[in-house]
C-alpha positions in Angstrom: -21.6 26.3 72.6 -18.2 25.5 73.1 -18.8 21.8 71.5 -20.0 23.6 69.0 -17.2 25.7 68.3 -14.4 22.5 69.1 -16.6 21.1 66.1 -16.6 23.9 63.6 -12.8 24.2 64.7 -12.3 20.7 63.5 -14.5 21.2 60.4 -12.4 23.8 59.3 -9.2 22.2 60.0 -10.2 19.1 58.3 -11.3 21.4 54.8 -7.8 23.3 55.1 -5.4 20.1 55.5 -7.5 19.1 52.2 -7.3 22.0 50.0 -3.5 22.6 51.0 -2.8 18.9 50.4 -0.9 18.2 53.8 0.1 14.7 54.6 -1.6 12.7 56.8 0.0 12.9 60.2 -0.1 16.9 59.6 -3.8 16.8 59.4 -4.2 14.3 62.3 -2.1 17.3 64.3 -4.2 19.8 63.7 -6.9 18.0 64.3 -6.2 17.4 68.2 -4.9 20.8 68.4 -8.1 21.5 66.9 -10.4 19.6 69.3 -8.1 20.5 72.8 -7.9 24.1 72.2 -4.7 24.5 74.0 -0.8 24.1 73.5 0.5 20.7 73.3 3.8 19.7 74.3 5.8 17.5 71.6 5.4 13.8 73.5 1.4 14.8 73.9 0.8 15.2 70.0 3.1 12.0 69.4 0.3 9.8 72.1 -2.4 11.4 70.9 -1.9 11.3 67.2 -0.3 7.8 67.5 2.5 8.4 65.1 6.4 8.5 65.3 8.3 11.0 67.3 10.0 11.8 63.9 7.1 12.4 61.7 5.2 14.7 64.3 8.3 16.5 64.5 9.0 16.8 60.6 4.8 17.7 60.7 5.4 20.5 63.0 8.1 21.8 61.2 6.0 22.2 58.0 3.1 23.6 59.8 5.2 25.8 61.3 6.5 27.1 57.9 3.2 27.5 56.2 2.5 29.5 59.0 -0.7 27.6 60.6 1.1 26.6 63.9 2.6 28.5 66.6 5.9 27.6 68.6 6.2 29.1 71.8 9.8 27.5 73.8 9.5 27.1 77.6 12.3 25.7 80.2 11.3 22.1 80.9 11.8 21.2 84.9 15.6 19.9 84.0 16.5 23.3 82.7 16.2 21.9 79.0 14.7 24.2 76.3 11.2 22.4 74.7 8.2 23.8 72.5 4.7 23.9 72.7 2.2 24.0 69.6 -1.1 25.8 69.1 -2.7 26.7 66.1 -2.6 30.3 65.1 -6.0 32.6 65.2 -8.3 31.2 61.8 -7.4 34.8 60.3 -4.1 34.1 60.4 -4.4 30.4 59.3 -6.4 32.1 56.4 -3.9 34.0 55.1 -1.3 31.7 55.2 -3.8 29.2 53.2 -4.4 32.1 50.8 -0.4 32.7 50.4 -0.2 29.4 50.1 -2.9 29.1 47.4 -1.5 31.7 45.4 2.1 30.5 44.9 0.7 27.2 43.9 -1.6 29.1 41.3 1.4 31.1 40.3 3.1 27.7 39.7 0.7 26.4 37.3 -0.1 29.5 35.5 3.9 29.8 34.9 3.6 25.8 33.3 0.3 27.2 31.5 2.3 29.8 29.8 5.4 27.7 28.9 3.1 25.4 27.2 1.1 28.0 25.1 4.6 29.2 24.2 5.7 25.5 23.0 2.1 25.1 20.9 2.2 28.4 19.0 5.5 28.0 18.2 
């Protein structure tokens, strides 16, 4: 059952990083957060998606924004402040998705109307 669901998970991950048109490393994050099911710490998603330090980081950051991942900061053993990722519930992932959707449809259908303004002029 619970391959099942890891599976699913990933399926749906997959289709979302596709339709929102994220770059590469981003979908590659939310893939393994996808198939561990539990927060990762910064220097686990770097190893596990093989990427830079830098571009996992800027990849969190823009997940974070469109609202699919959530930060949660924790005291490291050195008393230094750190974050871990998870992805949010798929309800919430949804509506981001949709929110997202929407102000790139709004963005079009503003170019749309610009244009039939030029042609019937």
């Amino acid at each position: 059952m619970r391959i099942m669901q890891r599976h699913r998970l990933r399926e749906f991950v997959r289709e979302l990083s596709e339709a929102l048109h994220l770059p590469r490393t981003a979908g590659r994050i939310l893939d393994t957060l996808a198939q561990t099911r539990r927060t990762l710490r910064v220097d686990e998603i770097v190893e596990r998606v093989r990427s830079s330090e830098r571009s996992v980081r800027e990849n969190l950051s823009l997940l974070v924004r469109r609202g699919i991942l959530e930060r949660k900061v924790f005291v490291t053993a050195n008393k230094k402040l750190a974050y871990v990722y998870s992805l949010k519930p798929v309800e919430d992932v949804l509506t981001a998705a949709r929110r997202d959707l929407s102000l790139t449809l709004q963005k079009i259908e503003g170019v749309a109307k610009r244009l039939r303004r030029m042609t019937s002029s």
